[in-house]
N, C-alpha and C positions, 0 to 999 in steps of 0.2 A: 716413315722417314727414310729419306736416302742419302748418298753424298754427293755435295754440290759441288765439292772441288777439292783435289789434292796440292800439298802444295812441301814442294822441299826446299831447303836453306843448304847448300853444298858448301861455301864459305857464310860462316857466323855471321850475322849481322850486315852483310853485302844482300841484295837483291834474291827476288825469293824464282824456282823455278817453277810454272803452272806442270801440273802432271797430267792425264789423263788415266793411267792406271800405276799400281806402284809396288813395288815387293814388301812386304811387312816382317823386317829384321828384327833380332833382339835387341838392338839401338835406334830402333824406329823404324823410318821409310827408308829405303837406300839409299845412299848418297847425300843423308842428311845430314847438315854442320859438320863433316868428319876435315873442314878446313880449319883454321880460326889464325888471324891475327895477333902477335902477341909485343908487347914492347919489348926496349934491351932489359928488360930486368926478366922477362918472360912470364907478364901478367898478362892476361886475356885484353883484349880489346874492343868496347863494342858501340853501336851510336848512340851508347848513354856518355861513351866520351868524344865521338867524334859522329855528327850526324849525316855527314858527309858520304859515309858508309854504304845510306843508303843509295847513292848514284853507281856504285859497285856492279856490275852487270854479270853475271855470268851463266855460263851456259857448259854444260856434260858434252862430253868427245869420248870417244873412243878408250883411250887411254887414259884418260884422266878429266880436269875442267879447264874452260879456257873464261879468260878475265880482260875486260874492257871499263874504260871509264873516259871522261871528259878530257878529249884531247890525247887519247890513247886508242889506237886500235885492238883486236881481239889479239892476246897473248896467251899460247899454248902453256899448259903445265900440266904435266904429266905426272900422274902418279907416282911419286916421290920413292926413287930403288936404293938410296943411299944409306950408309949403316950411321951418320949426322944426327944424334937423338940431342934433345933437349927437358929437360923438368919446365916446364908452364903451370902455371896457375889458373883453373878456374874457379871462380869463388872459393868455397875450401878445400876443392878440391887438386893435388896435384898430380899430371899425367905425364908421363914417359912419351915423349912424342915426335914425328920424325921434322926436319929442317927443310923444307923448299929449298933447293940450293940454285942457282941459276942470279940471270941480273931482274928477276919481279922484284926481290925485294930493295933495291935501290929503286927501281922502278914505283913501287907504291909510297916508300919513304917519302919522294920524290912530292909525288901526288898528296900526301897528307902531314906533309911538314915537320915532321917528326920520325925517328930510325925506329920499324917496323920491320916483323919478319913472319913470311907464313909458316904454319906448321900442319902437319897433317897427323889424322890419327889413324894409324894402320891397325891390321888385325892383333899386333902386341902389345900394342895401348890399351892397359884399363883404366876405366871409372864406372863407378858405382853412383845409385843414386840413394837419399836420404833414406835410412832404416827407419827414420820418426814417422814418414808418410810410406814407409812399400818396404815390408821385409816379408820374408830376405831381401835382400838388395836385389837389383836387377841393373844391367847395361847400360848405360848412357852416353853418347857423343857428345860434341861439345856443347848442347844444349845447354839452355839455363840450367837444369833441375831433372828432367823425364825426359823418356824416350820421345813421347808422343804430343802436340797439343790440339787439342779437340776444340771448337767451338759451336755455336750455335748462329744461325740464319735470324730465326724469332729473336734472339736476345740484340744481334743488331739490330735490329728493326726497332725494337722498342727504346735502345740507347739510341739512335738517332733521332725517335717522337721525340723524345725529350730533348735535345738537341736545338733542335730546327725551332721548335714552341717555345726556346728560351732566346731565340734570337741566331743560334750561331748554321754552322755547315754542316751536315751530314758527313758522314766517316764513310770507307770502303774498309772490309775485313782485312785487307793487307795491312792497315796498321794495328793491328792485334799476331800477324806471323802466324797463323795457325799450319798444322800441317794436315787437318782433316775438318773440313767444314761440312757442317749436317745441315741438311733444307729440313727446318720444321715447323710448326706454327704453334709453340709454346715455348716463348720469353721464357731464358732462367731453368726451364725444365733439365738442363745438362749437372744442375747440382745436385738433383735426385737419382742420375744416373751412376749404379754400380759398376757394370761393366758395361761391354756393348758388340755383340756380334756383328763381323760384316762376311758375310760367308764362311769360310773357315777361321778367319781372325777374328780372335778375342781381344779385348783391349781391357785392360783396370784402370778404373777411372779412379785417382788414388792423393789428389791434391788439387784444391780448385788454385787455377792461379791469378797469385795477386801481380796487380798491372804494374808497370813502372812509366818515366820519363820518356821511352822510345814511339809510347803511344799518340804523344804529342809531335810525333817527325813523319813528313810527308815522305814517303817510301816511294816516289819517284823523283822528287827534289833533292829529299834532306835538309829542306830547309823545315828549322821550329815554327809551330803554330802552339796560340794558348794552348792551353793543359784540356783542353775541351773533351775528350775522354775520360779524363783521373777528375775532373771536380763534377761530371756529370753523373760519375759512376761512384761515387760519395754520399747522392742522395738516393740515386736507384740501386745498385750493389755493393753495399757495404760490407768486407768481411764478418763474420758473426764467430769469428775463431781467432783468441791474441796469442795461438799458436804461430798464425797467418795471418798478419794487418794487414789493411789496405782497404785496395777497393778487386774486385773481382773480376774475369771477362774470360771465360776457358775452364777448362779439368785440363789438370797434368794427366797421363795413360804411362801404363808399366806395358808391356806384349807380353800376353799369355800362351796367346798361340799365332804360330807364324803361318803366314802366307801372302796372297795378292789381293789385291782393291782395287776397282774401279771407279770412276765418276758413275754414279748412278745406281749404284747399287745398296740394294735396302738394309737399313740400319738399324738393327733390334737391339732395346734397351733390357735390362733388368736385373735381379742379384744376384752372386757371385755362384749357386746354385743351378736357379735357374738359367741362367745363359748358359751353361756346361751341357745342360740337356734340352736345350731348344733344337 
């Protein structure tokens, strides 16, 4: 097996950026969701509320990211130096996080009809991820849940057979977010996987994840389409844990051990052991 494609999310739930190789941090890939949108109340915001999100465009500079959308040209934003912290919500969790100050956030209000503010997570930001699936705790950005999300090639493949043979449109991986796609040719085999070397990086493969609402939004539109993901993957992966309901498409990953990735490079599977001394 090897890897088909990297992929980061810099701002939460806006557009994803294609990698070709990537640093592997304690909160994942570099530059991963260390953005996120939050409302005035300073709850997370993501295109399970607004799917518009996904027309968010951005792209890594130098200094920090720059952000374009429909009828907006590329706007600089710089790595956020102000001592402006804010408390934000994600899920249960709450982070200490810094204020984008500048006129983006009228600017995106603007854009999404409702008073928005970005926030960023700098190196004095923590969160942790669930002790129930990965203790000790480990690092987390503003991901849903884990550092890392891993998917499989074969398991697309097979949720599209099914798909297309019931009548509807094949999927592309973007709407699943992954940030590490494996080329393999066994459907589903990522739920057997423990951990998983890719050169010097270890990954812990440590919560299969359950899909939601965003899998039904076209990640170059934003515009809904049926649920054609969540009712297809109800008859072929259905969680088998009411730790974790749902339906299934991914492993969560902890980082065990840090370093770099490329596209193309071979992906060895196996237990927590074994991969320590492969």
């Amino acid at each position: 097996m090897r890897i088909k494609s990297l992929h980061i999310f810099p701002v939460k739930s806006a557009r994803a950026i294609d990698l070709h190789k990537a640093i592997v941090k304690p909160r994942g890939l570099a530059g991963d969701r260390r953005f996120l949108l939050v409302d005035a109340d300073g709850s997370f915001i993501t295109q399970r509320q607004i799917p518009k999100l996904a027309q968010l465009c951005v792209k890594l500079t130098p200094g920090g990211i720059a952000l374009r959308w429909s009828g907006q040209d590329w706007v600089d934003i710089p790595f956020p130096m102000n001592k402006t912290r804010k408390q934000i919500t994600v899920w249960h969790s709450t982070v200490d996080a810094v204020i984008v100050e500048g006129d983006i956030n009228a600017a995106l209000s603007r854009w999404l009809s409702r008073p928005v503010s970005l926030v960023f997570m700098d190196d004095k930001a923590t969160r942790l991820t669930n002790t129930k699936w990965s203790s000790p705790a480990s690092q987390v950005s503003f991901a849903d849940g884990y550092p890392v999300l891993i998917t499989n090639t074969a398991s697309l493949t097979a949720l599209n057979d099914y798909i297309t043979n019931t009548g509807g449109v094949a999927l592309t991986m973007d709407r699943f977010r992954p940030n590490v796609v494996v080329e393999s040719d066994r459907p589903w085999d990522e739920d057997n996987w423990k951990s998983v070397r890719i050169g010097d990086v270890v990954l812990d493969l440590v919560k299969p994840c359950a899909r939601c609402v965003v899998t039904s939004i076209d990640q170059t539109t934003g515009k809904k389409n049926p649920n054609t993901a969540l009712t297809a993957l109800k008859h072929l992966h259905p969680s088998a844990d009411p730790k974790n309901p749902g339906v299934i498409f991914g492993m969560n990953a902890i980082v065990r051990t840090l370093g770099n990735i490329r596209v193309g490079n071979t992906v060895k599977t196996g237990a927590l052991n074994d991969i320590t001394n492969s």
